[in-house]
BABAMAR-705738 format. One record per atom (N, C-alpha, C): residue in three letters; x, y, z. Coordinates in steps of 0.05 Angstrom, whole numbers, plus 32768, in hexadecimal, padded with zeros to 4 digits. Layout:
N
AlaXYZ
...
END
This chain:
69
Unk829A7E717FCC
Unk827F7E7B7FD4
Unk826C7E637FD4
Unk82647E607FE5
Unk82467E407FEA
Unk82357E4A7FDA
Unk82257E3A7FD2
Unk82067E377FC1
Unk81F97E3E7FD8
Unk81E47E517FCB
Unk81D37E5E7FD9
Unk81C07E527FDD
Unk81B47E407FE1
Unk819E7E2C7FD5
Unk81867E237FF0
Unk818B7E307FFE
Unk817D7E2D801B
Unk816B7E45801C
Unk81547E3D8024
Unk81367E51801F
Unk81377E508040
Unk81317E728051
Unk81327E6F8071
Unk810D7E83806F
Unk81037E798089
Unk80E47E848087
Unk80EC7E8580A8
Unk80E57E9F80B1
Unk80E97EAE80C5
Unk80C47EBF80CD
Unk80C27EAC80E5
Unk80A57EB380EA
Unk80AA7EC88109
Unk808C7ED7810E
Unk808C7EE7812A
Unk807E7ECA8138
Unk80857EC6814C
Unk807D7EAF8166
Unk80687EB78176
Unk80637ED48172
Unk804B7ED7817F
Unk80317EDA8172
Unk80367ED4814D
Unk801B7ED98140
Unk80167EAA8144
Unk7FFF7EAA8147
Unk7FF97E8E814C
Unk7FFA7E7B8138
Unk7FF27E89812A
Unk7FF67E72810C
Unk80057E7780FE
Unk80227E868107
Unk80327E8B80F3
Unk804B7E7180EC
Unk80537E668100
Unk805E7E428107
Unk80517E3680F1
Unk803F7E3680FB
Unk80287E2180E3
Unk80257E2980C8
Unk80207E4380C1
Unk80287E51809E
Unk80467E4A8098
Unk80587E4A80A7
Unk80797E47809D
Unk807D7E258098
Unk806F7E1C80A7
Unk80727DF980A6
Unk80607DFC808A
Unk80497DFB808C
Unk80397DF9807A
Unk804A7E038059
Unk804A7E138055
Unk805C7E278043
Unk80727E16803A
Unk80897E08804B
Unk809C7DF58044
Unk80927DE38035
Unk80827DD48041
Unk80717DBE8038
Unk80687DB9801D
Unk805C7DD6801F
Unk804B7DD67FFB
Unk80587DDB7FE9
Unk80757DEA7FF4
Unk80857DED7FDF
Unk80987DDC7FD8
Unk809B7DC47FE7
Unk80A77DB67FE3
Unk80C57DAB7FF1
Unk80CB7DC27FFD
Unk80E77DCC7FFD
Unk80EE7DBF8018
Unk80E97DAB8027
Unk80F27DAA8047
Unk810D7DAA8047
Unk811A7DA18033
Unk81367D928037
Unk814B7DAE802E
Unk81397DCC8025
Unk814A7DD68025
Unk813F7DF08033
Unk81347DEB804A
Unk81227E08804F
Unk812D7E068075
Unk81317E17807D
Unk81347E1B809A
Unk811F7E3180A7
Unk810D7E3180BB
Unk80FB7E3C80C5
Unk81007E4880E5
Unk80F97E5C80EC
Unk80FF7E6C8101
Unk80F47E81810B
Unk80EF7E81812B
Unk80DF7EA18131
Unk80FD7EB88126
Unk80EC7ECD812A
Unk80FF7EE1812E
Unk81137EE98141
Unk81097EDD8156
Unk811D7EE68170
Unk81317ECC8172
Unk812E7EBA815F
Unk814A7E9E815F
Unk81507EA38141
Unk81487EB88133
Unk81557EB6811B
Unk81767EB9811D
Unk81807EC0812C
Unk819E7EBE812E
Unk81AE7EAA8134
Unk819D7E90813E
Unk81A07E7F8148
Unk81A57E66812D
Unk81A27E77811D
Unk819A7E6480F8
Unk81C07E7580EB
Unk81CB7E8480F4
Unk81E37E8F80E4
Unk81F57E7D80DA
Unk81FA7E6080E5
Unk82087E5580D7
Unk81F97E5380BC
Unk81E97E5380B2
Unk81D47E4E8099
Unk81D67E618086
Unk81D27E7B8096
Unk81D67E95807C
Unk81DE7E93806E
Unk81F97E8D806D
Unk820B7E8D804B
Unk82057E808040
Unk81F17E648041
Unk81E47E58802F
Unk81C97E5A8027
Unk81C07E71802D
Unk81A37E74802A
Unk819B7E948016
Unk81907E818009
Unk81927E9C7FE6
Unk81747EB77FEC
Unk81627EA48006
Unk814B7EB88007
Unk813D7EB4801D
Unk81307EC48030
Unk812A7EC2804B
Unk81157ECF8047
Unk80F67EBF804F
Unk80E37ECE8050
Unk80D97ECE8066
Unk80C37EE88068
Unk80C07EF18088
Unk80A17EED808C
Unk80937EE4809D
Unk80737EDC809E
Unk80707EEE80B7
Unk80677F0180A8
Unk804F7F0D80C4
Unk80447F2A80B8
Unk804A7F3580B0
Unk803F7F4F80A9
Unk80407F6880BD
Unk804D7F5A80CC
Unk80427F7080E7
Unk80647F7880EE
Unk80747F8080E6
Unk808E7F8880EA
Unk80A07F7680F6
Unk80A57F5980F1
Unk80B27F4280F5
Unk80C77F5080E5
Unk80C87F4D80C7
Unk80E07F5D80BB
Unk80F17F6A80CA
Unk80E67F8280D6
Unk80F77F9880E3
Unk810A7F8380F9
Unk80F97F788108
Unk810A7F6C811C
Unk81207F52811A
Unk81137F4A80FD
Unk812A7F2D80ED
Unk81457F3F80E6
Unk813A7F5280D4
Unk81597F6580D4
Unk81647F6D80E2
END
């Protein structure tokens, strides 16, 4: 089983500053070297990554979730 150790931040592309909160967000946390970032509609486009990624957070409030799952 791989180390889960990869943080994924899955934004909607059509809220405007949501790119810029997910970059930003990496940044402050520190994490670039272990964080992968993505709209929702290329989140599938990130699957080689899954099995190494322990937590995927979703930026938008507005039902991005529904459509990442």
């Amino acid at each position: 089983m791989p180390a889960r150790n990869l943080i994924g931040l899955v934004y909607n592309s059509r809220l405007p500053d949501a790119a810029g909160l997910a970059k930003a967000l990496v940044k402050s946390l520190g994490i670039e070297e272990r964080a992968w970032i993505s709209t929702a509609g290329s989140v599938g486009e990130m699957s080689d990554r899954f099995e190494s990624t322990g937590l995927i957070a979703v930026i938008g409030g507005d039902g991005t979730i529904l459509r990442t799952v």
